[in-house]
Residue frames as qw, qx, qy, qz and C-alpha x, y, z in Angstrom:
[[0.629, -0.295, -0.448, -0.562, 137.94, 86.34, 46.42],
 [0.655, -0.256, -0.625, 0.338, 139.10, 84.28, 49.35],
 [0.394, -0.051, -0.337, 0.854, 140.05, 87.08, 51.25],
 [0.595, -0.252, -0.102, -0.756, 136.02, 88.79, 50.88],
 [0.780, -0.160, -0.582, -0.162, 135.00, 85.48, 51.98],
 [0.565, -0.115, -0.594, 0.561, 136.93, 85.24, 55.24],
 [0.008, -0.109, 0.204, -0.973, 136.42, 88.84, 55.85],
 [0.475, -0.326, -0.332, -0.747, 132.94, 88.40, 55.32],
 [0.773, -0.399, -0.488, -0.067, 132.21, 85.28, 57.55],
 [0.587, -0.255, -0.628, 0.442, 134.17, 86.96, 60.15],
 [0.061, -0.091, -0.112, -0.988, 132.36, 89.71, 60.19],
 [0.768, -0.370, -0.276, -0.444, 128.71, 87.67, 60.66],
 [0.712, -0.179, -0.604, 0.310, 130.63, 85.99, 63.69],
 [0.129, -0.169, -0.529, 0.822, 131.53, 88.89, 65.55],
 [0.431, -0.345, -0.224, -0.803, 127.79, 90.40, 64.61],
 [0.768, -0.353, -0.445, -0.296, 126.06, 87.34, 65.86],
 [0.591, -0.209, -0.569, 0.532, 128.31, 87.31, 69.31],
 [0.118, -0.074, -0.469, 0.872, 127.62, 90.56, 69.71],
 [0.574, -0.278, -0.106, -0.763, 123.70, 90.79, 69.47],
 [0.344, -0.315, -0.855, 0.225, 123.18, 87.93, 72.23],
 [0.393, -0.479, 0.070, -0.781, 120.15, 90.02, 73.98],
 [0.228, -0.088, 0.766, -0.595, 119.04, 88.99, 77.14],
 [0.310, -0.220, -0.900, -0.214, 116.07, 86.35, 76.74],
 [0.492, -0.183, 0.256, -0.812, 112.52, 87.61, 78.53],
 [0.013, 0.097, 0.993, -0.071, 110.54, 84.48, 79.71],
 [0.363, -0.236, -0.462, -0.774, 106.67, 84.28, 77.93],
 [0.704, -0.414, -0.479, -0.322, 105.70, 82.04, 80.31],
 [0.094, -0.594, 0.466, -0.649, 106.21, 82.69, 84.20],
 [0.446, -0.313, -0.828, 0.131, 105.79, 80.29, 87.36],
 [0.093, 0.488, 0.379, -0.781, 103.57, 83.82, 88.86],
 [0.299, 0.499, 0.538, 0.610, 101.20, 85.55, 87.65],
 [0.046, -0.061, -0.120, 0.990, 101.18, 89.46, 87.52],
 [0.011, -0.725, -0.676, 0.132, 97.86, 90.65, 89.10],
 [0.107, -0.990, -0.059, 0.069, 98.63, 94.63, 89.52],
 [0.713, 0.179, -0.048, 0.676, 101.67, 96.61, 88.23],
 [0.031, 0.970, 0.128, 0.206, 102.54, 100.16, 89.88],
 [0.527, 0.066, -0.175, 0.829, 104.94, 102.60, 90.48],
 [0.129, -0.977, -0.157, -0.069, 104.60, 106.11, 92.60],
 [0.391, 0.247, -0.327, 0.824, 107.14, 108.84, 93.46],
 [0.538, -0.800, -0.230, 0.133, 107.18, 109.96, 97.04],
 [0.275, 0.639, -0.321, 0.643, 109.22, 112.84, 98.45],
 [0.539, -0.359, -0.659, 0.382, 110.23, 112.59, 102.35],
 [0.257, -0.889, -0.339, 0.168, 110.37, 115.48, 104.75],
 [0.388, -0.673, 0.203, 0.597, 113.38, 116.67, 104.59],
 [0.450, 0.695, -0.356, -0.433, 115.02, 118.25, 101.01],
 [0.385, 0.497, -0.731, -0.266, 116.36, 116.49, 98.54],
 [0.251, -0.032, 0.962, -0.098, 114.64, 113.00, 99.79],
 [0.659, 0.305, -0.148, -0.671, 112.45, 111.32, 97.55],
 [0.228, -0.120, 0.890, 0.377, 112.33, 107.95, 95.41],
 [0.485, 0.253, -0.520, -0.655, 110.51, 105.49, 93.63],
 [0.547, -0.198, 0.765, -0.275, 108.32, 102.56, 94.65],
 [0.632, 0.022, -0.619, -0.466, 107.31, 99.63, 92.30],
 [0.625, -0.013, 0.688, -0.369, 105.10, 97.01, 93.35],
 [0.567, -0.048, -0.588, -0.575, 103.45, 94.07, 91.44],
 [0.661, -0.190, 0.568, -0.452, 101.01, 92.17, 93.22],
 [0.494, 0.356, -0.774, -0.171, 101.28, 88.05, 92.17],
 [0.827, -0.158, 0.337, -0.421, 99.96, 84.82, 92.72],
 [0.365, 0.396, -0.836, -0.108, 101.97, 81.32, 91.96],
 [0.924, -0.271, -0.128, -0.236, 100.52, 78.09, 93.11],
 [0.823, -0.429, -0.121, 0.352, 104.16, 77.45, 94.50],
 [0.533, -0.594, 0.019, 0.602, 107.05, 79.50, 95.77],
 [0.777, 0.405, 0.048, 0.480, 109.27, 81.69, 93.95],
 [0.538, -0.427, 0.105, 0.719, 112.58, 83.22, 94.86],
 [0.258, 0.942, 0.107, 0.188, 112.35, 87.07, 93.15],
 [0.782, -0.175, -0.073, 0.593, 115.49, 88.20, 93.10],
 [0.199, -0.363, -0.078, 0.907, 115.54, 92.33, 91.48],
 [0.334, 0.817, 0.422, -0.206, 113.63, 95.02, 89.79],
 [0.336, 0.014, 0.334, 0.881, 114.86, 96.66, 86.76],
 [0.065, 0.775, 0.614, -0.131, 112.84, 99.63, 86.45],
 [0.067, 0.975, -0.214, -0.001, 113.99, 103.51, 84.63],
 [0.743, 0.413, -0.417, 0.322, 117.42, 102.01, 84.17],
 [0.334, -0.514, 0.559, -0.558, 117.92, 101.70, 87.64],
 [0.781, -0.130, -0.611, -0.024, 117.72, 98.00, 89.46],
 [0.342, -0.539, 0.483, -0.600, 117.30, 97.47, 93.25],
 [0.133, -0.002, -0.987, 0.091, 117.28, 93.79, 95.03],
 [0.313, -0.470, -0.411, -0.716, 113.50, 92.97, 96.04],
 [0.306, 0.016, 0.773, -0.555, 111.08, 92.47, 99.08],
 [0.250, -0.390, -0.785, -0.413, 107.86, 90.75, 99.54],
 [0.285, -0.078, 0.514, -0.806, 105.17, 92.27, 101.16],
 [0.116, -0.471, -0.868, -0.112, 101.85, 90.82, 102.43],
 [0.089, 0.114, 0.570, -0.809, 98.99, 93.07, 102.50],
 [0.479, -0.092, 0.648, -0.585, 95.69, 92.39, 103.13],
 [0.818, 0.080, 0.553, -0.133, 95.80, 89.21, 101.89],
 [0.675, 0.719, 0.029, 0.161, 97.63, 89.90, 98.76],
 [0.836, -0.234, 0.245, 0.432, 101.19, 89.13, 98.08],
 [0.525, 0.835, 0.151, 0.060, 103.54, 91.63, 96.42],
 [0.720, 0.049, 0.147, 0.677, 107.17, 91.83, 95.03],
 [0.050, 0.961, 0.264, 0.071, 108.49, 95.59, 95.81],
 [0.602, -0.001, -0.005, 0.798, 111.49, 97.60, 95.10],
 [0.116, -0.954, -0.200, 0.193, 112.11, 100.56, 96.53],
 [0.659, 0.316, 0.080, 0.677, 114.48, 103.08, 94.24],
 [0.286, -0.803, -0.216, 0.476, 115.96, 105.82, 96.59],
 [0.515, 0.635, 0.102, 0.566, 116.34, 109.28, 94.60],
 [0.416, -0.903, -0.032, 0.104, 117.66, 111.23, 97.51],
 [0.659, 0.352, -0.273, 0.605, 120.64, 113.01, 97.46],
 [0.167, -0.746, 0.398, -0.508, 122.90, 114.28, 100.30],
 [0.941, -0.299, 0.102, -0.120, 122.83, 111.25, 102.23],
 [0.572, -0.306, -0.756, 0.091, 123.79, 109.37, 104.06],
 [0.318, -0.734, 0.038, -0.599, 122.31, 110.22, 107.19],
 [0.358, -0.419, 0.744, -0.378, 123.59, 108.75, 110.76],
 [0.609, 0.061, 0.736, -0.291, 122.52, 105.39, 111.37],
 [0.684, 0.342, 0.340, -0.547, 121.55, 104.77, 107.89],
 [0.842, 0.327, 0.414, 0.114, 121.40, 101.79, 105.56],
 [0.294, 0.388, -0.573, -0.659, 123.52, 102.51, 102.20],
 [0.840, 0.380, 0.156, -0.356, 120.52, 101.34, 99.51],
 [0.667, -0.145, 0.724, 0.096, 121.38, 98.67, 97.47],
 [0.716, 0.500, 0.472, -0.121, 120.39, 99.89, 94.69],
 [0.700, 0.034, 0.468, 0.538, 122.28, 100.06, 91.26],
 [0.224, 0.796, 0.124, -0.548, 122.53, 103.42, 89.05],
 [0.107, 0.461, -0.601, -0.644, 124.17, 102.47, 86.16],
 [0.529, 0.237, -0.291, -0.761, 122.75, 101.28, 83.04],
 [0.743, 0.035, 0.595, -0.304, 120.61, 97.90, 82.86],
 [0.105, -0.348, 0.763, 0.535, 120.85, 95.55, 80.37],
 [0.320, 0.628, 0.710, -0.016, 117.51, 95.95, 79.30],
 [0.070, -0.154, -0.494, -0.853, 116.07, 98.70, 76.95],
 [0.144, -0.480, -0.854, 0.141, 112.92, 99.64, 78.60],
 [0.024, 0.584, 0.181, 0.791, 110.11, 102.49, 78.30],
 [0.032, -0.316, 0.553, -0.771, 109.16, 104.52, 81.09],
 [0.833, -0.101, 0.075, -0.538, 106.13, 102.41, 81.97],
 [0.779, 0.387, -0.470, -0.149, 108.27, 99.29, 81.81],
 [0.534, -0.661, 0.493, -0.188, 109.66, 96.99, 84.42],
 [0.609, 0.330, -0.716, -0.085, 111.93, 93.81, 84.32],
 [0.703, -0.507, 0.421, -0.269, 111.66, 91.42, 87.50],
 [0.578, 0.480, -0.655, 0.073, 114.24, 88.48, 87.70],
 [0.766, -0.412, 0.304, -0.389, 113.88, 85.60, 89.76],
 [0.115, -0.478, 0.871, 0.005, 115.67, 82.19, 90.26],
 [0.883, 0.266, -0.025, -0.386, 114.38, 79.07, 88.50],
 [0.888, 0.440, -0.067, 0.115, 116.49, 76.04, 88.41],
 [0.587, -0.387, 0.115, 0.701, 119.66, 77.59, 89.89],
 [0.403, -0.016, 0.336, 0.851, 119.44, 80.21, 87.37],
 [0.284, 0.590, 0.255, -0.712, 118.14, 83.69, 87.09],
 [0.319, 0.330, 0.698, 0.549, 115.53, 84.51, 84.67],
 [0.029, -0.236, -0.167, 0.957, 113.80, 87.53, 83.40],
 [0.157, 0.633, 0.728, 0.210, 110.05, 88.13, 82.71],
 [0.020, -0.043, 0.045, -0.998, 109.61, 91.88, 81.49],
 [0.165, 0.673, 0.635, -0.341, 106.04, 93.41, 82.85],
 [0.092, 0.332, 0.365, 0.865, 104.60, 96.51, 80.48],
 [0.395, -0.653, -0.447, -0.466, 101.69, 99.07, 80.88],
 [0.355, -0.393, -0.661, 0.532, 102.93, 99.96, 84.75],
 [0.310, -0.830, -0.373, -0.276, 100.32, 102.62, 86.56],
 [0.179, 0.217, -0.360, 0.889, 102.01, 105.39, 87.85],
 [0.466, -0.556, -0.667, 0.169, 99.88, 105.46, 91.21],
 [0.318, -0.794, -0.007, -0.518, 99.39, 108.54, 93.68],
 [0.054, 0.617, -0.582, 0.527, 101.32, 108.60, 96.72],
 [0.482, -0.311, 0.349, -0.741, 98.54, 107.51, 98.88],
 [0.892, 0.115, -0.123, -0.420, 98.03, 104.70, 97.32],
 [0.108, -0.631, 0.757, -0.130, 100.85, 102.50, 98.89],
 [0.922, -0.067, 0.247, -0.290, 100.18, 99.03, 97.76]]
C-alpha cells in the first residue's frame, strides 16, 4: 500500500512540474489598437516574408522586446506613422540567402513556447526587469499595400 502511495504522489509531482505553461498577462501597460499581418514577396525568387504590426497606445513607455507569431519569433521595432505608434516584426521567408552585404535576420525558426492559431500573436515586453507575455487574437491578414 505504501509503495502505491509513493508511486502515486510521485507521479502528481513530476505532472505538476511538468505542466508549468507560460503565464499570458490579462492586463497590459499598452493597449492594442490594430492587429495585422501581410505576406509580401520581393523581386527576386525565393524572397518573401511576413510582416506583423500592432498599432498601441500606453500613457508611459514600454520596452517590447519580440513577436511570437506562426511558431516563428523575431526581436521587434517601433515604427511611427502618421501619428500612430506601432510594434513590428518582420519574419523573413526567403530562401537562398544571404546576399552580399546583408544582415543575417534575427529571427528564430524553431518551435515557440506558445501554442498559437494562425491568426494569433504573442508580444513580450519587459516590466520590472522581467519579460512578460500578453497574447493578441483575431490578427487581420492585410493586403500587401496596406503597410501599416
Amino acid at each position: 500500500m505504501k509503495k502505491v502511495q509513493i508511486f502515486l504522489l510521485v507521479l502528481i509531482a513530476f505532472s505538476l512540474s511538468q505542466c508549468k505553461t507560460t503565464q499570458f498577462e490579462k492586463q497590459a501597460p499598452f493597449t492594442i489598437q490594430s492587429a495585422t499581418y501581410n505576406y509580401w514577396k520581393g523581386g527576386q525568387p525565393n524572397v518573401g516574408g511576413t510582416k506583423v504590426s500592432f498599432a498601441y497606445k500606453a500613457t508611459k513607455p514600454v520596452e517590447f522586446d519580440s513577436i511570437y507569431f506562426q511558431q516563428k519569433s523575431v526581436k521587434v521595432e517601433l515604427q511611427e506613422i502618421a501619428g500612430t505608434t506601432y510594434v513590428v516584426g518582420f519574419f523573413n521567408n526567403s530562401r537562398n540567402i544571404p546576399v552580399v552585404g546583408q544582415v543575417k535576420a534575427t529571427e528564430k525558426k524553431q518551435s515557440t513556447p506558445f501554442q498559437l492559431g494562425p491568426n494569433e500573436a504573442v508580444l513580450s515586453y519587459l516590466k520590472d526587469g522581467k519579460i512578460k507575455y500578453f497574447k493578441v487574437s483575431d490578427l487581420e491578414e492585410v493586403s500587401s499595400n496596406m503597410n501599416q
